[in-house]
C-alpha positions in Angstrom: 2.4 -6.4 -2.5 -1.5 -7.5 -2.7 -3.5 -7.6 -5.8 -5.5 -4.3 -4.7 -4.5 -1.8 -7.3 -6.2 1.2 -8.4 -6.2 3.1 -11.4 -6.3 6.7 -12.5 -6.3 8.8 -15.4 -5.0 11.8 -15.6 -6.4 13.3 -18.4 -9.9 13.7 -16.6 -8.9 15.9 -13.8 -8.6 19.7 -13.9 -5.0 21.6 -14.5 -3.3 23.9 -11.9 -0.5 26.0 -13.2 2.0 27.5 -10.4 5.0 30.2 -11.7 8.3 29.0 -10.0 11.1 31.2 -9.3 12.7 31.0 -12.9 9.8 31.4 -14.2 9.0 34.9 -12.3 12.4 36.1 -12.7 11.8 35.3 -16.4 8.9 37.1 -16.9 9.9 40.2 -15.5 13.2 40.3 -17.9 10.8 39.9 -20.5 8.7 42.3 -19.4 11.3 44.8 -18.6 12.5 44.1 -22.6 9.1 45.1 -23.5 9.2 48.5 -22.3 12.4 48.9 -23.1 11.6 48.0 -26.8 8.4 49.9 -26.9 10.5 53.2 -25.6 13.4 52.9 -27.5 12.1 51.3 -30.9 15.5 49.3 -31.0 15.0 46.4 -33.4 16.8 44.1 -31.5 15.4 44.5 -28.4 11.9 43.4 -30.2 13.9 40.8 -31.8 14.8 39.3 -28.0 11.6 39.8 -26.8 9.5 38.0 -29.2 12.0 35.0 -28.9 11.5 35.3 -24.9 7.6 35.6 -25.9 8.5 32.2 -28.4 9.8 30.1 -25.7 7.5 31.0 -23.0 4.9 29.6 -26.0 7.1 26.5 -27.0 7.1 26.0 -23.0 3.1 26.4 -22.5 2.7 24.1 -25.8 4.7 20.7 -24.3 4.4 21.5 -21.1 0.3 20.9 -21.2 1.1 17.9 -23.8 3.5 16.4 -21.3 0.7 15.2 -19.1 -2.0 14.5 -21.6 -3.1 10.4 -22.0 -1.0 9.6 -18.7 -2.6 7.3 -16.0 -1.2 5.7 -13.2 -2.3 2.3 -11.2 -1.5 2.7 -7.0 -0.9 -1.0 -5.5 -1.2 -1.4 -1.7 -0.6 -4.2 0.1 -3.4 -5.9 1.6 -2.5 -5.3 5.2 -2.3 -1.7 6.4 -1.7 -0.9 9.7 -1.9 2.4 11.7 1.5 4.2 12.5 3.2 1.6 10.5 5.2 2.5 7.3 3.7 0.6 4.0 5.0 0.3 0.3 2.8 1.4 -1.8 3.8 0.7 -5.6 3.2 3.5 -8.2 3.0 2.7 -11.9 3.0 5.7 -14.5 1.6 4.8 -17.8 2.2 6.6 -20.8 -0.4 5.9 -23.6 1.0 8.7 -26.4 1.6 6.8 -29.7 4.7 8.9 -29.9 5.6 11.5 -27.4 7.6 10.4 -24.5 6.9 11.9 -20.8 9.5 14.0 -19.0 10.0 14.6 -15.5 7.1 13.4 -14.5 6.2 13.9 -10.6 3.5 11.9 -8.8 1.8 13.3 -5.3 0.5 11.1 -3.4 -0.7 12.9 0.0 2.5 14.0 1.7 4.7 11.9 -0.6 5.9 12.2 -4.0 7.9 9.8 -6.7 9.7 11.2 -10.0 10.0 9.7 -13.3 12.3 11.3 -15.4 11.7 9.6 -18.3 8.8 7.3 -19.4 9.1 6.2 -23.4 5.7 6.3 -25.6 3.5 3.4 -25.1 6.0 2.3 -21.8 5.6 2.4 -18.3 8.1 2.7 -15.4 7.2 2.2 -11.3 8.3 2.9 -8.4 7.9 2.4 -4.3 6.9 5.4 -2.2 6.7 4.5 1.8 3.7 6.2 3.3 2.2 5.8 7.0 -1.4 6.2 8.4 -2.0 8.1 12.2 -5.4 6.3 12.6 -7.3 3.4 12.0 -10.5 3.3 9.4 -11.2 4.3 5.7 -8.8 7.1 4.6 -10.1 8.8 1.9 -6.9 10.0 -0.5 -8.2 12.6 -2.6 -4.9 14.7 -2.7 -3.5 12.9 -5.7 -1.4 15.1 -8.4 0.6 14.5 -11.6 2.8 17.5 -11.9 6.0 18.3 -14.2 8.2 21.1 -14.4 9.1 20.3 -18.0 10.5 22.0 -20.3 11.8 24.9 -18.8 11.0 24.5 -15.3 9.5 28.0 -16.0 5.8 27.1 -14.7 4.9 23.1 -12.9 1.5 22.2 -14.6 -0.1 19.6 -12.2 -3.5 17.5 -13.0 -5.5 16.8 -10.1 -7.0 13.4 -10.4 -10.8 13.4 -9.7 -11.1 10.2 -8.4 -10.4 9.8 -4.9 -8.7 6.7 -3.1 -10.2 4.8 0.1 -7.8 2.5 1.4 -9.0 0.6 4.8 -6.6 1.0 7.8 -6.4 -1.5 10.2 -6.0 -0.9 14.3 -2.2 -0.6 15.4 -1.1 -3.5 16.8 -0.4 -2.7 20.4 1.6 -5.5 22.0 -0.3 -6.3 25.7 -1.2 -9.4 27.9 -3.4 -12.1 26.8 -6.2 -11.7 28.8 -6.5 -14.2 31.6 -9.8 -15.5 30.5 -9.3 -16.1 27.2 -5.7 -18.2 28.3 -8.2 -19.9 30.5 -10.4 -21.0 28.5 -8.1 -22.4 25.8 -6.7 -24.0 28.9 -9.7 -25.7 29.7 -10.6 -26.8 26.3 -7.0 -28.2 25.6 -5.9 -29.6 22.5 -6.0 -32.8 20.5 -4.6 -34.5 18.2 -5.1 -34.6 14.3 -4.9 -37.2 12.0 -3.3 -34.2 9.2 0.0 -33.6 8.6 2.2 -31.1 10.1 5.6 -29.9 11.9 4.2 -31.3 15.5 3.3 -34.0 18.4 3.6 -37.4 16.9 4.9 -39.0 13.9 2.5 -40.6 11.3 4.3 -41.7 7.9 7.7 -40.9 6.4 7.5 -39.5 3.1 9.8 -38.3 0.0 11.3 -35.2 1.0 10.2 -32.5 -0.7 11.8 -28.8 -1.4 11.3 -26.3 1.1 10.8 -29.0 4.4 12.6 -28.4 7.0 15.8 -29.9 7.3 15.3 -30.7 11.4 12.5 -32.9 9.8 14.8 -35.5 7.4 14.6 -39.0 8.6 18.1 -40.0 8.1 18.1 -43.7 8.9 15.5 -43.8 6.1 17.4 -41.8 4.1 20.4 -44.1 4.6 18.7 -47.5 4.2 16.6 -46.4 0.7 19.1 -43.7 -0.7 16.8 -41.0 -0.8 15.7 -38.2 1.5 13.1 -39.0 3.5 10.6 -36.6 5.7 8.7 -37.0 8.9 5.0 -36.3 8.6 4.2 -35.4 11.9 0.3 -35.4 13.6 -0.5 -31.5 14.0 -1.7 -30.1 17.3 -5.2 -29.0 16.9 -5.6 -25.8 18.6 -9.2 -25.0 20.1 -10.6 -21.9 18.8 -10.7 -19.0 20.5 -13.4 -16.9 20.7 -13.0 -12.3 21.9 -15.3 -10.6 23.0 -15.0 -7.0 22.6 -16.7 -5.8 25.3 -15.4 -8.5 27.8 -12.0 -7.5 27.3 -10.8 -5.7 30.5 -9.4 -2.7 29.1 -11.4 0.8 29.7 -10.1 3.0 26.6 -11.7 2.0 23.3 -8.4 2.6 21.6 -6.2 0.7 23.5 -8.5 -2.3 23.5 -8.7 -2.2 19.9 -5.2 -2.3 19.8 -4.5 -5.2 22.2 -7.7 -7.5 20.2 -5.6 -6.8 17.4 -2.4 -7.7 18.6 -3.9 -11.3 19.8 -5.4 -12.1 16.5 -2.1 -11.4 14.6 -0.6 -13.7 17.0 -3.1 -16.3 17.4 -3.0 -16.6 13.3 0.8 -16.7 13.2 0.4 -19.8 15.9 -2.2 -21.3 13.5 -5.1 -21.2 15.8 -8.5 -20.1 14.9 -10.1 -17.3 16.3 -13.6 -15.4 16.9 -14.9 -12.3 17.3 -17.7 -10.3 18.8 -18.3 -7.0 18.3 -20.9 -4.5 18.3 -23.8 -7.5 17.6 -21.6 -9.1 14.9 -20.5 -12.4 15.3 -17.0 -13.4 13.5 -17.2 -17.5 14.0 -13.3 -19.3 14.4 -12.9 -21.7 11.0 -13.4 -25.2 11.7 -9.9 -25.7 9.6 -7.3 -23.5 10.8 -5.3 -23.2 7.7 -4.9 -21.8 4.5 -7.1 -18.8 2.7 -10.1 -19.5 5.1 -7.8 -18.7 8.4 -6.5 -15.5 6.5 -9.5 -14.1 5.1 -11.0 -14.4 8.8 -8.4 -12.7 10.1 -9.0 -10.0 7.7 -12.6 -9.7 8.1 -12.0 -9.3 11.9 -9.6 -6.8 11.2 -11.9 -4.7 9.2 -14.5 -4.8 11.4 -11.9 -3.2 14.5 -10.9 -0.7 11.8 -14.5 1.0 11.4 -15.7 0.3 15.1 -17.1 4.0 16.0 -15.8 5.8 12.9 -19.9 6.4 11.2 
């Protein structure tokens, strides 16, 4: 999961109340009771109906304190792409010094989550999967805390006020590389680094070191000093490559998003840097094509396909 969590309190938001079956059928014994009592004067039919009248009260007292001082924090991953399934991670925090939280039931949008139990001054998570149709910002405003307890007579829900944006990126269609980008990294071609890596020539040998690739152990060095030894290979250094929105060869706006997409993923798994142009913005390739820099271009790239011609 990324580090882009969000927080909400519930306490803020405005109540909805909705009478479930049970809860009908129970009012209309009770009322039935009433008139019973009323025309019959029978002692212990006004006895049952003020305890039916006592635990419809006990239920409207801790049901509403069962979702007072809860909040809960929504982690997404940094990477959300259309039509594809994401975790997002819900927390439920319970901030009562002494009351725990029962059967508690978080909406996001079209999903939900339950937590059954959540001890005073605790919290609990859990993962809900959840898929967007479009790319851009999604605005989640349909967030509820809801909870059927203690009698699963009425479910008392809290809206929360404050509305989630989350930034979708393009789906990633899978297409050709288009011939004049592939010719124009042909032209350029590559050279050769003096920085290590997993390619083209070797430079040193070196301790090995957990998490090297096996493929890479020198083992004649190993053999002669007793240790493992790895190769430290020159890298290949990739020339950038530089898109141009509007020079791509595809006709619907969609579908070319989709495709520009598709290449930068797959030029930034091959480690190579990449540029964009789009709508008079100019996204220039990283001179080093590794580490945060690469990914945080490929990101900035992304977000600028996901708002393209959305306001």
């Amino acid at each position: 999961m990324g580090d882009h969590t969000v927080d909400y309190r519930a306490h803020t938001s405005p109540r909805v109340i909705t009478i479930t079956k049970a809860g009908w059928l129970y009012i209309a014994v009770t009322l039935l009771l009433g008139f019973s009592a009323v025309n019959t004067g029978n002692n212990l039919i006004y006895l049952i109906v003020a305890a039916f009248l006592s635990f419809m009260g006990i239920s409207g007292f801790f049901g509403r304190r069962n979702l007072l001082d809860l909040h809960i924090t929504v982690e997404f991953p940094d990477e959300i792409y259309a039509r594809r399934n994401v975790p997002l991670k819900v927390t439920l925090h319970n901030n009562r010094r002494f009351l725990p939280a029962f059967l508690i039931k978080v909406h996001l949008r079209n999903q939900q989550v339950l937590f059954p139990f959540v001890d005073a001054k605790a919290k609990d998570f859990a993962y809900v999967t959840m898929s967007f149709d479009q790319r851009g910002i999604v605005k989640m405003d349909d967030i509820h805390l809801c909870s059927v307890f203690p009698f699963n007579f009425f479910i008392r829900c809290r809206k929360i006020a404050r509305a989630m944006e989350v930034t979708v990126f393009p789906y990633a269609k899978k297409c050709e590389i288009p011939v004049l980008l592939e010719r124009d990294r042909q032209s350029q071609g590559e050279r050769s680094m003096d920085r290590a890596g997993y390619e083209a020539e070797i430079m040193t040998m070196r301790d090995y070191i957990k998490g090297d690739p096996l493929k890479y152990i020198h083992w004649k060095a190993t053999a002669k000093t007793g240790k493992l030894k790895t190769k430290e290979l020159s890298s290949l250094a990739q020339q950038p490559v530089l898109i141009d929105l509007d020079a791509v060869p595809i006709k619907n706006v969609e579908e070319r998003i989709s495709c520009i997409t598709y290449i930068i993923l797959k030029l930034f798994r091959q480690n190579i840097p990449v540029g964009l142009k789009i709508k008079g913005a100019f996204y220039k390739p990283p001179k080093v094509a590794q580490g945060e820099r690469l990914k945080n271009n490929k990101l900035a790239m992304l977000r600028a396909l996901a708002v393209y011609d959305k306001g």
